[in-house]
N, C-alpha and C positions, 0 to 999 in steps of 0.2 A: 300822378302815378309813374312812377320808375320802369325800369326794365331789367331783368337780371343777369346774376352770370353767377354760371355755376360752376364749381371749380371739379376737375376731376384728374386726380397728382397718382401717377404710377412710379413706384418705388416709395423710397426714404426721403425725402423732406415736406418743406409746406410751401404755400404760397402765400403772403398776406396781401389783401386787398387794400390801399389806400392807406396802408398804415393801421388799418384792425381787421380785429378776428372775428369772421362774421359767425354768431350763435348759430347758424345752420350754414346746408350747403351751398345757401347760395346768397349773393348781394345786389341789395337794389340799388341804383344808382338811375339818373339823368341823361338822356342823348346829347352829346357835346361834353360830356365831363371827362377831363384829363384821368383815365385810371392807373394807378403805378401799381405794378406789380411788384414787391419785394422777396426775391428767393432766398430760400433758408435751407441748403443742402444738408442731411443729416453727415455728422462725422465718418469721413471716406468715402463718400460718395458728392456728384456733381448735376451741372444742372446737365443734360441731353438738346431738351427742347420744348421751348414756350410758345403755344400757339392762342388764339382766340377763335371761333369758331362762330359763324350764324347762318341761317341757309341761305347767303349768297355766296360761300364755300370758309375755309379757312387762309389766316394772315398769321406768316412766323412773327416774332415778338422777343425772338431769342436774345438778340443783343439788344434790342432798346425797354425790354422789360414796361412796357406803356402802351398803351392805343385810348384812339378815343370813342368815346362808348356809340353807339350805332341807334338808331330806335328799333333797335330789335334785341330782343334776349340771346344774351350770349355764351358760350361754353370757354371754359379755357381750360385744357387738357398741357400740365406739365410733367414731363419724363426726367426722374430722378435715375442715373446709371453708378454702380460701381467704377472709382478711382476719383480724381482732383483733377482742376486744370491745373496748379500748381504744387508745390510741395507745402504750400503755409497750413492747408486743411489737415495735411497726416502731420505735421511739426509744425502746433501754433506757437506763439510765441510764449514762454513761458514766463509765469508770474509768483514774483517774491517781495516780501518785505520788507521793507530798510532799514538798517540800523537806526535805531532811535525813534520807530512808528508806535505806537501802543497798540498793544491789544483791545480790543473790545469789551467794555466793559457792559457786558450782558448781565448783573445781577444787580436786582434791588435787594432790601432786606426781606429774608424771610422770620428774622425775629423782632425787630421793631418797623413802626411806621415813620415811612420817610416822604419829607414833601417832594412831590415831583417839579423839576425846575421848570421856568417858562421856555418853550419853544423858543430858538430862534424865529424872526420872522424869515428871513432867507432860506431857510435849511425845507428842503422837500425829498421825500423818500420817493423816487418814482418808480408807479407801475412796470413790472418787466413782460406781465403777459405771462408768466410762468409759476405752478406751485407745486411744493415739495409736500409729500407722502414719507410716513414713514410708519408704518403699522405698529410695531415693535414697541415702536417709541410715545404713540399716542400723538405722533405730527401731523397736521394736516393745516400749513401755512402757508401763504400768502408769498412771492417773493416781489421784495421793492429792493431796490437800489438805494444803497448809503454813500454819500459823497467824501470824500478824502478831503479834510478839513485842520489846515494849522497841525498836520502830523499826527492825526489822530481820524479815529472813523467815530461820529457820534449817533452812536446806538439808541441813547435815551430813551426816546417816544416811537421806537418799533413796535411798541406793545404786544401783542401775539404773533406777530408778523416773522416773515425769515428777510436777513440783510443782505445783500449780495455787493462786497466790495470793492467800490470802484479799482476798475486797473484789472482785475479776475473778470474771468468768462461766463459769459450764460452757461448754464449746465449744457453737457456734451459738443460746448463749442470750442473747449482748450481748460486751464484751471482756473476750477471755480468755486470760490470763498464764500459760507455764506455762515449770517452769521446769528442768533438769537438770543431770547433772556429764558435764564432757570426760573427765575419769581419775576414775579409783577408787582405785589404786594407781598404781606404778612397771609393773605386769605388765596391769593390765586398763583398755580404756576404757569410759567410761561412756555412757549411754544418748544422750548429744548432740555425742558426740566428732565427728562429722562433720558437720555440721552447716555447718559453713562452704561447703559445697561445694554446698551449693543453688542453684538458678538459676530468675532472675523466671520462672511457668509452669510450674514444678515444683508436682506434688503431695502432698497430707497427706491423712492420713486418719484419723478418729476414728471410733470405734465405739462402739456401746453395749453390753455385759457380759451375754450372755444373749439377744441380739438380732441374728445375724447378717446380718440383712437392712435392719438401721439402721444405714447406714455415710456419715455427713456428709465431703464433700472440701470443700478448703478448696487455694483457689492463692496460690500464693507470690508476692507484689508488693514485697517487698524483703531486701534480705539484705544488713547494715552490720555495721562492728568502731565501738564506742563505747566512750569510756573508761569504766573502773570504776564513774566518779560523775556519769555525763550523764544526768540523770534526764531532761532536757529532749528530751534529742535521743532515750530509747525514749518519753517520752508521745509523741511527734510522731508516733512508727511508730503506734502504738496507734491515736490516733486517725481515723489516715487510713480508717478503715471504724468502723462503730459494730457490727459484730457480726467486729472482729479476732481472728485469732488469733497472739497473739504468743509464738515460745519466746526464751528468753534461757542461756545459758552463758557461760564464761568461755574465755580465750584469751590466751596472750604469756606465759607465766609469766615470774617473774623469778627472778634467782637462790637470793634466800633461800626461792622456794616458793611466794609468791601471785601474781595476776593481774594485769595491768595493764590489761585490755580488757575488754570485752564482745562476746559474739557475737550480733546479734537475727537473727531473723526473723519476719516479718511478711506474713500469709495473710489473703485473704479468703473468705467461703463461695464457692463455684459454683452 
């Protein structure tokens, strides 16, 4: 039997234990075990001060973000304050497309049946820990990371799932791209089938996996049909906020079965 530690975070971020989110307040771990503490400041704000606590009193943790577990249960109490220690949190870096990337092809058909191709063995969509809400829209997906592949993102086997393109931001950490399918089949639609029907002032919602009470909203300032290959005109949406969130799908099929449009939208935090 383990020993715990419970986390107790004043302000705007989180803390992740060892690399997950533990389902409740607190995490059992081993005495002697290496614990890493990974901080996640929310957007404008910083960490203050990381401590670990047992009743033979408390040890700062602030800069080396680690201790090693005690045979005693532990507290860790971290303080989220208003402002950065640098300027990269209020102006991350910004993210665009390049001449010559494709769009996402987020559509199967929804008039005939089409064989789905085999998976690469190499290609994996990883877990982000993170999932998008969208009442409106009837979303309630999953975010996995899609890998930048031979000048293109392959979407294929996202199935209900949301993309998040590599190179873009976790939502609220700078611009963040995320991406899904209208149809899955002829019988089912996919996680961004509706999507078109959003309105400027509509809300989103992203959550953190583990974190019920970490729910980032994000309002909608635009909602455009762009052609398949206007890289220009979604950098444009993108840009217009440096901490964007933009989803993308497809729209207008044609007769032999692919897309001729895109569908964005385009959100900022609240």
């Amino acid at each position: 039997m383990g020993y715990s530690i419970a986390l107790n975070i004043k302000g705007n971020g989180n803390v992740i234990i060892n690399g997950a989110v533990p389902k409740s307040p607190e995490y059992l771990t081993q005495p002697g075990t290496t614990v890493s503490l990974d901080v996640e400041p929310n957007p404008g704000y910083k960490l203050s001060s990381l401590t670990y606590t047992t009743d033979s009193g408390s040890v700062d943790v602030t800069q080396t973000k680690s201790f090693i577990m005690p045979a005693a249960d532990v507290m860790v109490d971290a303080v989220f304050v208003r402002g950065t220690d640098d300027q990269s949190a209020d102006h991350p870096e910004l993210f665009r497309l390049e001449k010559g990337t494709a769009l996402p092809k987020t559509g199967f058909s929804a008039a005939s049946q089409q064989r789905m191709p085999e998976k690469p063995l190499d290609l994996n969509y990883k877990p982000v820990s993170y999932a998008l809400q969208i009442p409106s829209a009837y979303v309630d997906a999953e975010i996995v990371l899609v890998p930048f592949l031979d000048g293109e993102y392959p979407v294929t086997w996202l199935d209900d799932k949301a993309g998040l393109l590599e190179g873009s931001a976790l939502p609220g950490k700078g611009q963040s791209v995320l991406t899904g399918h209208n149809h899955l089949n002829t019988t089912e639609f996919g996680s961004f089938a509706s999507l078109n029907g959003l309105k400027k002032g509509d809300r989103i919602f992203v959550s953190r996996k583990g974190y019920s009470d970490k729910i980032q909203i994000f309002e909608v300032y635009a909602n455009m049909k762009i052609s398949e290959n206007d890289i220009d005109a979604l950098n444009r949406l993108i840009a217009m906020d440096p901490f964007s969130l933009t989803l993308i799908t497809c729209e207008d099929e044609r007769i032999e079965g692919s897309y001729a449009n895109r569908r964005v939208i385009a959100a900022r935090p609240l």
